[in-house]
C-alpha positions in Angstrom: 108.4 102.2 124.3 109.5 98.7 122.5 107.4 95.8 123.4 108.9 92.5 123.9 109.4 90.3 121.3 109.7 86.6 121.5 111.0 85.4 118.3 111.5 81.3 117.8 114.2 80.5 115.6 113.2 77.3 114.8 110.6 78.6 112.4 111.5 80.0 109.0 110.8 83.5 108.0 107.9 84.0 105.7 108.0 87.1 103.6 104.5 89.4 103.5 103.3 90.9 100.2 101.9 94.6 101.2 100.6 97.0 99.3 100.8 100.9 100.7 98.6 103.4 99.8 99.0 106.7 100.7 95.8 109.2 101.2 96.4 112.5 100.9 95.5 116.1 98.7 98.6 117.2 98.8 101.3 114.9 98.8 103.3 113.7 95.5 105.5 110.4 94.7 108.4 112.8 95.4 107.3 114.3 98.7 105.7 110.7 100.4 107.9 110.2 103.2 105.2 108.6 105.5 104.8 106.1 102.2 108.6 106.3 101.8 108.8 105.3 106.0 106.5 102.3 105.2 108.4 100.6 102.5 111.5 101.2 103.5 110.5 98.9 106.7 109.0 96.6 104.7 111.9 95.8 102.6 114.5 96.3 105.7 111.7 93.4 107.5 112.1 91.1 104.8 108.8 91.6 102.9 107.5 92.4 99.6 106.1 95.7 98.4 103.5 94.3 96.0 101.9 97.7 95.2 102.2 101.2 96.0 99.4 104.4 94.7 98.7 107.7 96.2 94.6 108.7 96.3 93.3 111.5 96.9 91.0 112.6 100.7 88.1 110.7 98.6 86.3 108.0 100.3 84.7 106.3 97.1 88.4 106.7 95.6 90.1 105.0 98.9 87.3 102.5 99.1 88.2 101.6 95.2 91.8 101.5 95.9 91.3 99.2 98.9 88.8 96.8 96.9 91.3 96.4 93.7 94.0 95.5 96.2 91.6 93.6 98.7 91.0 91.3 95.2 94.6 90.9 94.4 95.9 87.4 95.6 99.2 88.9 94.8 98.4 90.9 97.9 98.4 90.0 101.2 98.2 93.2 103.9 98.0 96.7 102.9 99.2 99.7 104.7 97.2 103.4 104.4 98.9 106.1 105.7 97.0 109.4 106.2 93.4 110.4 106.5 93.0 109.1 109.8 92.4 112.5 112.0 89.5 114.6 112.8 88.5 117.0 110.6 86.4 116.9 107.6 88.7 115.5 104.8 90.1 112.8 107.2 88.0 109.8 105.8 90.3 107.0 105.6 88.7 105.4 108.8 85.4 105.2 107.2 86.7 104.0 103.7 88.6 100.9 105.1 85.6 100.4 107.5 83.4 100.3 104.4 85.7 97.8 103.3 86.1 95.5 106.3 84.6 92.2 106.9 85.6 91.9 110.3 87.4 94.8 112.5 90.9 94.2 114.3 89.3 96.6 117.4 92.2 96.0 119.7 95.2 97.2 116.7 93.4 100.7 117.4 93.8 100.5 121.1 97.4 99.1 120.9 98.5 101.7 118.9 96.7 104.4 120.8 99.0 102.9 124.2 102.2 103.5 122.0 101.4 106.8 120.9 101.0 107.8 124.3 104.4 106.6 125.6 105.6 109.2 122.6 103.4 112.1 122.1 100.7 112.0 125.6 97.6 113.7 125.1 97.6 114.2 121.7 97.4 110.3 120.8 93.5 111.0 121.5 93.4 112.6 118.1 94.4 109.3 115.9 92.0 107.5 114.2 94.4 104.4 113.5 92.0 101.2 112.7 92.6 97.6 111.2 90.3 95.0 109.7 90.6 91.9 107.3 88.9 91.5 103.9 88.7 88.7 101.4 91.4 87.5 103.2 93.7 90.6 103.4 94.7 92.3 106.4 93.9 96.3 106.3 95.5 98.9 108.5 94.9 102.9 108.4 97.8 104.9 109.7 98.0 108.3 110.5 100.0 110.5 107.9 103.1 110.9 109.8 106.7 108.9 109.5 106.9 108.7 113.1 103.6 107.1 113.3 103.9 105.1 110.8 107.4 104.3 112.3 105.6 103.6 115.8 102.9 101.0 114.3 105.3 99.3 112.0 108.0 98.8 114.7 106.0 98.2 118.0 103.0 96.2 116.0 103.3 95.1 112.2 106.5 94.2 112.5 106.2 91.6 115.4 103.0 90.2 114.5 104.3 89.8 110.9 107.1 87.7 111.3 106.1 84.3 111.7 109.0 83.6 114.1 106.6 85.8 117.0 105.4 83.9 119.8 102.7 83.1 120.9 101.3 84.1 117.6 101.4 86.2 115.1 99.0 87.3 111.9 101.1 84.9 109.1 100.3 82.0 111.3 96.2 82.8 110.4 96.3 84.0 106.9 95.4 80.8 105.3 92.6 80.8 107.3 91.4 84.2 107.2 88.8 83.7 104.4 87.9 80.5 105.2 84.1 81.5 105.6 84.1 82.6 102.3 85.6 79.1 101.5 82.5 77.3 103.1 79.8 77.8 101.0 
C-alpha cells in the first residue's frame, strides 16, 4: 500500500546527506543488498550517501558506529538495516536506543501498518525504531530489501523531500538540536 503524497512544487528540493550502516555477522560489501536497496534509493531520491560501513551483531560496536556518525555534521540521517528481530543477536533496537535523545515512537508504528498491507501477521516480529541525536535523524530497519524498500518508499522518502505537505523531517532539521543550542 502507497500512501499519498502531497508534494508542493513551489518549494526547491533539498538533498539529505545519509549514512547506512548495515548490522549483520554474516553479510560482506559484496553480498549487502538490503545496504545495496538503501543507497540505491537514496541516490535515485536525490540524496547524498555521506557514509556507508558494515558492523558486526555487537551493540557497543553499533552504538560506536552510530555515535562517530551521530558527531559528523557531514551527516544528517542514517539508515541501519538488520538487527532489528527477536532473537538473541538482534540488538540493533537497543544500540540506537542507547543512542537516542528523543524517540520517533510513531515511525515504529507506521511502518508496522505497511508491513501488514504486505506480509500480515508476521509484521509483529519487526523491531523497526527511529529517534534523533545531536541533531541526526536515526532509523533501524529490518535486514530485508523489501523492508527496507517498504520504509524507504512509504516513509523516508515522503518525509524527506522537503516538497511533502503538511510537513516533512527537512523542514525541522535546523531545529532539531536546538536544546543543545540553549545553554
Amino acid at each position: 500500500m502507497t500512501l499519498p503524497r502531497r508534494l508542493d512544487e513551489t518549494r526547491a528540493f533539498l538533498p539529505v546527506r545519509f549514512g547506512v550502516l548495515t548490522v549483520s555477522d554474516t553479510r560482506s560489501a559484496s553480498d549487502d543488498r538490503s545496504g545495496d536497496t538503501l543507497v540505491e534509493r537514496i541516490a535515485g531520491a536525490g540524496h547524498e550517501l555521506a557514509a556507508r560501513a558494515l558492523c558486526r551483531d555487537e551493540r557497543s560496536e553499533i552504538v560506536a558506529q552510530l555515535r562517530i556518525w551521530v558527531a559528523d555534521p557531514q551527516i544528517d540521517a542514517i539508515l541501519s538495516t538488520g538487527g532489528t528481530g527477536l532473537t538473541g543477536r538482534d540488538v540493533t533496537v537497543e544500540a540506537h536506543r542507547d543512542v537516542y535523545e528523543k524517540e520517533i515512537e510513531a515511525f515504529g508504528t507506521l511502518f508496522t501498518y505497511i508491513s501488514i498491507q504486505k506480509i500480515g501477521t508476521s509484521a509483529i516480529q519487526s523491531r523497526a525504531c527511529a529517534g534523533v541525536a545531536g541533531g541526526t535523524y536515526l532509523f533501524a530497519l529490518p535486514g530485508s530489501p523489501g523492508a527496507c524498500r517498504d520504509a524507504w518508499d512509504d516513509i523516508l522518502a515522503p518525509q524527506f523531500d522537503y516538497r511533502h505537505r503538511p510537513c516533512n523531517f527537512v523542514e525541522i532539521m535546523p531545529r532539531l538540536d536546538e536544546h543543545l543550542r540553549r545553554k
